[in-house]
C-alpha positions, 0 to 999 in steps of 0.5 A: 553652371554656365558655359561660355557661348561660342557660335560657330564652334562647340565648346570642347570641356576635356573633363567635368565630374560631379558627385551630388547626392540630394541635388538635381541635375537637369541639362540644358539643350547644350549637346550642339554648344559644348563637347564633353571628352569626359563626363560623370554626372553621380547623385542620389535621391535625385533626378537626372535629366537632361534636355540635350547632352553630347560627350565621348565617353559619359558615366551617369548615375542616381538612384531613388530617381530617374534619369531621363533627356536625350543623351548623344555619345561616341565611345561609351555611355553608362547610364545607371539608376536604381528604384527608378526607371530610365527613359532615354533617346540614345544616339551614338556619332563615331570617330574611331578608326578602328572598326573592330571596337563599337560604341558602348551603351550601358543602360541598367535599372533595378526595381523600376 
């Protein structure tokens, strides 16, 4: 999948679900050119990595396979695997005004 390129501006995607079992999913260095309100990358027996991802709130998942890259939030993100170790940098930028509620990171791993 491509974006269209802006260069002075991210590009703001409101939501993007994929659910792809058995096919990789492998992120460019989009995490400056494009912002994600919403992101929910699903797979299985397959690898997720991503090189440089920026989103509000992001649900990443697999299992039988790692995930892995650099992963920039605000709100929430859950990274899930299972049979698979995660191997992440996480950065967190918040634009809540309500201090009361913190960011959200999810990181789980079972047998790996």
């Amino acid at each position: 999948m491509t974006f269209p390129a802006k260069s002075d501006v991210a590009l703001k995607i409101k939501s993007l679900e994929t659910s792809l079992p058995l096919y990789s999913h492998l992120i460019g260095d989009i995490g400056d050119k494009v912002l994600f309100d919403y992101l929910s990358l699903h797979g299985s027996n397959s690898p997720i990595r991503s090189e440089s991802l920026t989103a509000i709130s992001a649900d990443v998942r697999t299992s039988n396979s790692p995930i892995s890259g650099s992963f920039n939030g605000t709100d929430s993100l859950k990274i899930w695997t299972a049979n698979a170790p995660i191997t992440v940098q996480v950065a967190f930028t918040t634009t809540k005004k309500d201090d009361d509620e913190p960011a959200v990171l999810d990181l789980s791993t079972s047998n790996a």
